[in-house]
C-alpha positions in Angstrom: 0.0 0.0 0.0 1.0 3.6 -0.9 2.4 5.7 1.7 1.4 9.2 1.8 4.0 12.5 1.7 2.5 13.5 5.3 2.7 10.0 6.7 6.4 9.3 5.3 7.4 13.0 7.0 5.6 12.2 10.4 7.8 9.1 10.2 11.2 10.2 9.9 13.5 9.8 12.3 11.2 7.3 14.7 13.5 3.8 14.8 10.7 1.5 15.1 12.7 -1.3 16.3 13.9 0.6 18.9 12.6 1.7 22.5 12.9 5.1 23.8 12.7 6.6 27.6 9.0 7.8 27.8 10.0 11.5 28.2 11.7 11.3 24.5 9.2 9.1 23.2 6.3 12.0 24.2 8.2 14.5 22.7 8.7 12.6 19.3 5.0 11.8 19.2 4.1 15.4 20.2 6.7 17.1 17.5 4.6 14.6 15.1 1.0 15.8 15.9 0.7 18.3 13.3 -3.4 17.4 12.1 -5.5 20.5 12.2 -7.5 19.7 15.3 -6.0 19.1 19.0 -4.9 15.4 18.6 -5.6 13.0 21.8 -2.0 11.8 22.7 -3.0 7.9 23.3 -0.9 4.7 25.5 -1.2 1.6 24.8 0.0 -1.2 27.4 0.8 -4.7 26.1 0.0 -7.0 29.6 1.1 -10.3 30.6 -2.4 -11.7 31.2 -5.2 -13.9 29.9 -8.1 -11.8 30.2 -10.2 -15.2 29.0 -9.7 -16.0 32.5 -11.6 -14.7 35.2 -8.6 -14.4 37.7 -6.7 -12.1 34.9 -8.8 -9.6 34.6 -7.6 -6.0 34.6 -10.0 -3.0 35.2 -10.0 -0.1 37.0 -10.2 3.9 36.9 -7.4 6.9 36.9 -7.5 10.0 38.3 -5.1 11.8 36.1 -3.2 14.4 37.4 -3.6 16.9 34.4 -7.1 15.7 33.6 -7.5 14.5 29.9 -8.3 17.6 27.4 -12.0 16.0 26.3 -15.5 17.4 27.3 -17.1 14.4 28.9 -20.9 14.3 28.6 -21.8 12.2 32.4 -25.6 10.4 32.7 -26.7 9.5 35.8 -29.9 7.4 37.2 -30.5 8.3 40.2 -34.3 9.8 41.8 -35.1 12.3 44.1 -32.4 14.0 46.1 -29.6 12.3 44.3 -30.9 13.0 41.6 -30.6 16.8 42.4 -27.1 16.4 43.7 -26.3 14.7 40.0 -27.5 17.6 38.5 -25.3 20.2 40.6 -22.6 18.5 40.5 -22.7 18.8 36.6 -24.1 15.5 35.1 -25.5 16.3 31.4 -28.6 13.8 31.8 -30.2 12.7 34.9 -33.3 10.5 35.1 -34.6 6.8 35.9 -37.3 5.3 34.6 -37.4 8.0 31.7 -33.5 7.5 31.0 -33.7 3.7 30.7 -36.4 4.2 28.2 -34.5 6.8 26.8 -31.5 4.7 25.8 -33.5 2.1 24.9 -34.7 4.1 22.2 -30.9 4.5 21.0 -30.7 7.9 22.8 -27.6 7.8 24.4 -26.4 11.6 25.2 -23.5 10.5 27.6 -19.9 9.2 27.0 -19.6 8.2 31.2 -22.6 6.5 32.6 -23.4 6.7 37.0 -25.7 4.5 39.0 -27.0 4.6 42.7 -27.2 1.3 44.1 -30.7 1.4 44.3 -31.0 2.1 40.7 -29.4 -0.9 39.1 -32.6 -3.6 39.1 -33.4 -0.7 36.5 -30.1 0.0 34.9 -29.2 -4.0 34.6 -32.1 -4.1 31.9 -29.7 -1.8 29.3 -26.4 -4.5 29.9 -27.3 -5.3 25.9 -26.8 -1.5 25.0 -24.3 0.0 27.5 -22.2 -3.4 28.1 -20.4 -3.4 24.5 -20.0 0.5 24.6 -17.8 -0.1 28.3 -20.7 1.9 29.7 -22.5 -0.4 31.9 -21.8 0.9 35.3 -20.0 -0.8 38.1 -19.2 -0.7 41.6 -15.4 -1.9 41.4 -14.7 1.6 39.2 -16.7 4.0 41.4 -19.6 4.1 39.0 -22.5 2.6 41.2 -22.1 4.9 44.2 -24.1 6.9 46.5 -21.4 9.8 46.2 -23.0 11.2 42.9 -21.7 14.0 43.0 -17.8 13.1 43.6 -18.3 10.6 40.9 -19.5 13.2 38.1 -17.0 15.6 39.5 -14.2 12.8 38.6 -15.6 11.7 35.3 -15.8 15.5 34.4 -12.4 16.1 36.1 -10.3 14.1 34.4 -10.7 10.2 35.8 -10.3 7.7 32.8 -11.5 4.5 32.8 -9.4 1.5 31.8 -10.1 -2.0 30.4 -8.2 -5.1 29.1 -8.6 -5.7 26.0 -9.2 -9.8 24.5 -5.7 -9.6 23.3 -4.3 -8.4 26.9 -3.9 -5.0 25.8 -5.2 -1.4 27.5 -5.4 1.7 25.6 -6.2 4.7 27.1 -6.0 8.2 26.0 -4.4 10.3 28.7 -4.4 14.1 27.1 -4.1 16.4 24.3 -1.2 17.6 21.5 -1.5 20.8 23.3 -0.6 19.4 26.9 3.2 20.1 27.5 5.4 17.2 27.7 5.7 16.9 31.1 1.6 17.0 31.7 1.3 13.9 29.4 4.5 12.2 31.0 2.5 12.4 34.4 -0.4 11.4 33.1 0.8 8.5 31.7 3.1 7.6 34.9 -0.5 8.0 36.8 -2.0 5.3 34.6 0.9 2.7 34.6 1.2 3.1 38.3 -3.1 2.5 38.3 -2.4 -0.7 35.9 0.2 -2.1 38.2 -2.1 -2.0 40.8 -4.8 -3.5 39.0 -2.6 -6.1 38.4 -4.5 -9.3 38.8 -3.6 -12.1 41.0 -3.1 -15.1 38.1 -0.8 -13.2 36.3 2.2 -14.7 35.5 5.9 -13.7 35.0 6.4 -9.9 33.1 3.4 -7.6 33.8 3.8 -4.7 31.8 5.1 -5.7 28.4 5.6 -3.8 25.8 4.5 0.1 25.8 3.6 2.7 22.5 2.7 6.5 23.0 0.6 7.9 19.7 -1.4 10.9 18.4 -4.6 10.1 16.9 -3.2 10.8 13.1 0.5 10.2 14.0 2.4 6.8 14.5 3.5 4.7 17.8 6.6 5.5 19.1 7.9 2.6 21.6 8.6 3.1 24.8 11.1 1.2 27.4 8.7 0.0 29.9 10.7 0.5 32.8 10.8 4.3 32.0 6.8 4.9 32.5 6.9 4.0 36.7 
């Protein structure tokens, strides 16, 4: 296949059989984002782990320290004074009964989804529309709580969500082009150190395996895993 002008120039100088220390490796990729929008800078973690197995699962949620660059759009179902809390701390749709029907309909307005406890009998009816989107929510990430408001506040803030992937791999985007290097470095320090501690009791022998920093238009750049903790 034909490689473009822009994509041969973005290219140059990046060894791709070689791994760089994570500060270099952000600059490269940040020198590289040149699309005409603010590019999400993206990680993605190669893990040692079978996520086909139940004991090597890997899941969990980051605060990161410089927040992420993206408007998040936060639903919540919650009633009554929760409800109200929801909607003061910022959540873009609130509702129960009226929201499950809602996205049932295919009218999902939200990119985070929040749950009180009381709520789920409810919510567990859209697991067929929210489960493949990685919306469903869950107690073990903070997203079925009664602290509505600290959870909005985090998904608006900044907290990012991660998952393992069927081929052991998490990819998380963890700012913007426009961040400055050492915003993204943190950030991405702040996830690794999150993923380590997610790490999953039948996981065998090296954790973190291989490691690539990208732009959204721009390629990988590897990364010495030892360099991101």
């Amino acid at each position: 296949m034909a490689i473009g002008k822009r994509t041969k120039k973005i290219r140059e100088g990046i060894d791709r059989t070689k791994l760089y220390p994570l500060d270099e490796a952000v600059k490269m990729v940040k020198e590289r984002a040149t699309a005409k929008f603010d590019e999400t800078i993206e990680v993605a973690l190669n893990l040692g782990v079978d996520p086909r197995h139940a004991d090597q699962m890997v899941r969990g949620v980051v605060m990161l320290p410089n927040g992420t660059g993206r408007t998040v759009r936060v639903g919540v179902f919650a009633r009554g004074a929760k409800a109200d809390e929801a909607k003061a701390a910022g959540a873009d749709v609130v509702g129960a009964e009226d929201l499950v029907e809602q996205v049932q309909a295919g009218n999902i307005n939200f990119d985070r989804c929040i749950a009180t406890p009381d709520m789920m009998p409810l919510v567990g009816r859209l697991g067929k529309v929210l489960g493949p989107r990685g919306m469903m929510p869950n107690p073990k990430i903070g997203t079925v709580t009664m602290d509505v408001a600290g959870a909005v506040k985090g998904a608006k803030g900044g907290s990012v969500e991660f998952r393992v992937e069927k081929a052991g791999i998490i990819q998380a985007g963890v700012g913007k082009a426009s961040f400055g290097e050492d915003k993204l470095v943190e950030n991405i320090k702040a996830l690794a150190d999150a993923v380590t501690k997610a790490k999953p009791t039948g996981a065998k022998g090296t954790y973190i395996q291989r490691v690539a920093v990208s732009s959204s238009m721009g390629p990988g750049v590897k990364v010495e895993p030892g360099t991101i903790s």
